[in-house]
Structure formats: C-alpha cells, structure tokens
C-alpha positions in Angstrom: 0.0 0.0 0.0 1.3 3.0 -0.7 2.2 5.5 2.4 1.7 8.6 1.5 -0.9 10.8 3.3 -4.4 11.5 1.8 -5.1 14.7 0.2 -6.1 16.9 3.0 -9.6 18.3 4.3 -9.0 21.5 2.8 -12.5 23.3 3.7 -13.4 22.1 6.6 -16.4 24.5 6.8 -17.7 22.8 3.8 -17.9 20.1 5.9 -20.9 20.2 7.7 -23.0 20.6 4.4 -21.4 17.8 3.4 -22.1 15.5 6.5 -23.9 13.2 4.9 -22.4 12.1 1.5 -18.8 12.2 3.7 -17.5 10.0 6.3 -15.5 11.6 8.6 -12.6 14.3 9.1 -9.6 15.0 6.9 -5.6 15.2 8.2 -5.6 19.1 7.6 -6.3 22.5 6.3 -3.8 24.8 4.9 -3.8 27.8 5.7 -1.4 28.9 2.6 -2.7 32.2 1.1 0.0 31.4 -1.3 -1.3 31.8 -5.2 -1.1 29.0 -7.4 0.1 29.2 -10.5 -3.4 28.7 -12.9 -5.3 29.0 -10.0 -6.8 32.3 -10.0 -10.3 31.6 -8.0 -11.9 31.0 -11.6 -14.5 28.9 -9.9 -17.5 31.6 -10.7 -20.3 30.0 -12.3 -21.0 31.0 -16.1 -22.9 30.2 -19.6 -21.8 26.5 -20.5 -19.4 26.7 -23.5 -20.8 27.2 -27.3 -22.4 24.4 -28.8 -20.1 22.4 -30.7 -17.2 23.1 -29.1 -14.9 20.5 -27.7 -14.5 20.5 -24.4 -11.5 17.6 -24.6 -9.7 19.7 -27.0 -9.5 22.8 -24.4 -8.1 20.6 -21.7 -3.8 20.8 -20.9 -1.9 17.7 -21.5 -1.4 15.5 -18.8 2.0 12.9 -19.1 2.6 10.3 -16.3 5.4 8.2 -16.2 4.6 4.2 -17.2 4.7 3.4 -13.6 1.7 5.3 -12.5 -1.2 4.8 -13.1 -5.0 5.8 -12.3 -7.7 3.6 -13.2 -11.5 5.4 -13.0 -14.3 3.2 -12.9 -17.8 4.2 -14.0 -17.5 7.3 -16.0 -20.6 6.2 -18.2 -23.4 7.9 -16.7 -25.4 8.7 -19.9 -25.6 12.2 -17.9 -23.6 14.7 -20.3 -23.0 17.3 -17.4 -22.3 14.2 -14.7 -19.9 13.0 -17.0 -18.3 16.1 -17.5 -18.1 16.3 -13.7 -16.1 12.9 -14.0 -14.1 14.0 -16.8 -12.8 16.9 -15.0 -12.6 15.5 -11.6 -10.0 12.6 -13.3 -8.0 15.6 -15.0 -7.6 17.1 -11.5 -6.4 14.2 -9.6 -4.0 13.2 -12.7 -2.9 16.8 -12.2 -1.6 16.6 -8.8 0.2 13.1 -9.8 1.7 14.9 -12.9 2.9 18.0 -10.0 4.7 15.2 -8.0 6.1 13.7 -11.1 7.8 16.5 -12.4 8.7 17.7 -9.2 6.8 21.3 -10.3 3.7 23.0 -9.4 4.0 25.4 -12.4 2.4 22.3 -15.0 -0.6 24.2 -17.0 -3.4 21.2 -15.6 -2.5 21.8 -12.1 -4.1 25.3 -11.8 -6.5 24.8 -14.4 -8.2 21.7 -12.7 -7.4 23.6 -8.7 -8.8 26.4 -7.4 -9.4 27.9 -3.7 -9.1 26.0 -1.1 -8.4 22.7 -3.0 -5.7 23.9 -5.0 -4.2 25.5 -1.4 -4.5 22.4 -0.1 -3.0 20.1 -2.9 -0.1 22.2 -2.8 1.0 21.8 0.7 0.3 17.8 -0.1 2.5 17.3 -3.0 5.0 19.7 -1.6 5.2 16.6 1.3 6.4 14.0 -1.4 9.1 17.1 -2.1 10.1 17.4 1.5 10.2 13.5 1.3 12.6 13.6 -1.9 9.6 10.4 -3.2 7.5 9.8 -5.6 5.0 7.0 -5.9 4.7 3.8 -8.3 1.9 1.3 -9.1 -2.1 1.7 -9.7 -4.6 3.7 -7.6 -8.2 2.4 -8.6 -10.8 5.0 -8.1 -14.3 3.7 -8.0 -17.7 4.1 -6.9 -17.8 7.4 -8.1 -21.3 9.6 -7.4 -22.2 12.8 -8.8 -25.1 15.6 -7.4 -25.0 18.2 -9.6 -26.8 21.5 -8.2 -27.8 24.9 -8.7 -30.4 26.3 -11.2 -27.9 26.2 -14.0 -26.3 23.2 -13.3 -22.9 24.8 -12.3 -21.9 23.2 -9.1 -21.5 19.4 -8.3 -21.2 17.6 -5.4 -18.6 14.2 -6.2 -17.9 11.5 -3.5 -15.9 8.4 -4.3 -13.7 6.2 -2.9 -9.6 5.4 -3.8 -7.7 1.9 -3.3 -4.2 2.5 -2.9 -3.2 -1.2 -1.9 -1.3 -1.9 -5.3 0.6 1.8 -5.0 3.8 2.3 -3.0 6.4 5.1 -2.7 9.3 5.6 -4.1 12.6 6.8 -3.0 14.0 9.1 -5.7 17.7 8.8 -4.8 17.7 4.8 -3.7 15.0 3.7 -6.3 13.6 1.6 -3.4 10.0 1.0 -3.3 8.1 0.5 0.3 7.3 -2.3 1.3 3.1 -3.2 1.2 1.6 -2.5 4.7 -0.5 -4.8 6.9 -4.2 -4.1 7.4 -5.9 -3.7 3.5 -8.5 -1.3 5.3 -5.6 1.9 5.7 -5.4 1.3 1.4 -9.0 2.9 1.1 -10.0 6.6 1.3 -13.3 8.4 0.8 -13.2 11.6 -0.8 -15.8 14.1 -1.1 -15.1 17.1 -3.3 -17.1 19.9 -4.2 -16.8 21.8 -7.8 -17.9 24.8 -9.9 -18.2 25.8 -13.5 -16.0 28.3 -14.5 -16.8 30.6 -17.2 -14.5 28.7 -19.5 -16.7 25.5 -19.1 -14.3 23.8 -17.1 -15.2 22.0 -13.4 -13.0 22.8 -11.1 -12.8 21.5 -7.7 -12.7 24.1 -4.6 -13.1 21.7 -1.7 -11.9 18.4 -1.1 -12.8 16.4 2.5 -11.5 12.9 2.9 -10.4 10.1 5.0 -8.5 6.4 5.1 -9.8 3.2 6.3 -12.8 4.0 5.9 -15.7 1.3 6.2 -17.7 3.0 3.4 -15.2 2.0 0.9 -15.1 -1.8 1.8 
C-alpha cells in the first residue's frame, strides 16, 4: 500500500453541508494564502461553453510516467453534465500526480483543474512528497464514483468516491527503493468528497476536497 498521506480536508467548513455524502474528518487544512500558479479563484459559475465546441480539445496535456497509473471506474453515466463532472474531476487528480512527477507546481493542468481552497490544499500535499525527496509507483483504482449536480444552471456538483491504494507504494527518488506493502488492506482505502464549480471557461474545477482512510464505506 502505498504511504503517502491523503489529500487533505481543505474546507473544513464545507464540511458540515457535506455531512452526509462524507465519512468523517480529513488530516488538515492549509492555511497557505499562497497563489497557485493557474489557479486564479476562476470557480464563478458561467454560460456552458458554445455548442459544438470540444471540451477535450481545451483541456492541458497531462504525461505520467509508465509506472503510475490511475484507473477510473464508472465514468458512463449517460448524464452529459455528470460526465463532464467525472471527466474533469480525473484531470484534476492526474494533475496533482503529474505535480509530483515533475517535481513542479507550475504544470498548466494543475491550476486549471485547482482552485481555492483545493488547490491551497494540494499544494501543501504534493510539496510533502518534495520534502520527502519520493514519488510513488503502481495503480490507484478509483471507483464508486457519485455525482449531485446543483444549482439552477447546473454549475456546481457535489462528487464523493472512494480510492484503493493497496497496489501503490512510494518511491525513494535517490535509492529507487520501493516501500514495502503494509498490513491491514482497510488503511489502502480513502473516501473523498469534493465539491466543484463551472467556470466561465466551461471547465469543473474542484474548490473543496474532504476525505479520510480506512474507511468502512469503501469496503
């Protein structure tokens, strides 16, 4: 399993509201009023994008190395705006992977998928795997994926699922050594509930992410 922490409760006001799609508290807040690069608070709600447009096209490139890997179950909803949700929500966490890869915040996805609070937040988590000098190898499954989208114009969404880390591990950068699988399968599953917006350039960005390992919801 791999070691590294889960991404932090960065809102935990949010939390409350979000009591009961969620299943308990988070390892942190930051309190960095630090601006991401990309991340300029473009989380305002807007007109969707103009018909015909394609939405995939828009979005930055994202590389990972062979070695990691994220696998996202049930993106077909047959709900176009739930599935853009999805489509969005992958690009952010792929972003953050991408950051720890490269060793750099300043990639185009990570402030395009980040904003607020969550993009606060996912800095001060990937600058841990910095401090660390690691990275991470293997497969992270994300499934059970659930999307509420809100609002009168369909510009906010609610998205809860749940991450097995059990075939992921971290890697030393300097040694190349990869740790060692850890006893108890329960600590290699995390809840996440995150909250996001439509921005005026069509995209779903996430503000707000609460989560928390070994949890029995994921079971």
């Amino acid at each position: 399993m791999v070691n590294r922490r889960s991404l932090p409760a960065v809102s935990l006001a949010v939390a409350a509201a979000l009591a009961l799609s969620a299943c308990g508290g988070g390892d942190g807040k930051s309190g960095e009023d630090d601006k991401i690069a990309g991340a300029d608070g473009g989380g305002g709600s807007s007109a969707a994008p103009e018909p015909g447009a394609s939405p995939e096209a828009e979005r930055p490139a994202i590389k990972l190395p062979t070695d990691m890997k994220n696998v996202f179950e049930g993106g077909g909803t047959g709900d176009p705006v739930a599935e853009a949700v999805l489509r969005d929500s992958e690009g952010r966490i792929n972003s953050l992977d991408e950051a720890i890869h490269t060793r750099s915040l300043e990639r185009p996805a990570f402030g395009f998928y980040n904003t607020g609070d969550a993009a606060r937040g996912a800095a001060v988590w990937v600058q841990g795997f910095y401090d660390d000098k690691i990275t991470w190898t293997g497969t992270v499954r994300y499934y059970d994926r659930k999307v509420t989208v809100e609002g009168k114009k369909k510009d906010k969404a609610t998205l809860s699922y749940c991450a097995d880390e059990s075939k992921a591990f971290n890697k030393d950068l300097k040694s190349g050594k990869v740790s060692d699988a850890v006893d108890g399968s329960g600590d290699s599953l995390v809840a996440y509930t995150t909250r996001l917006v439509k921005n005026d350039k069509g995209v779903w960005q996430t503000t707000d992410v609460y989560s928390k390992r070994g949890t029995s919801q994921c079971q």
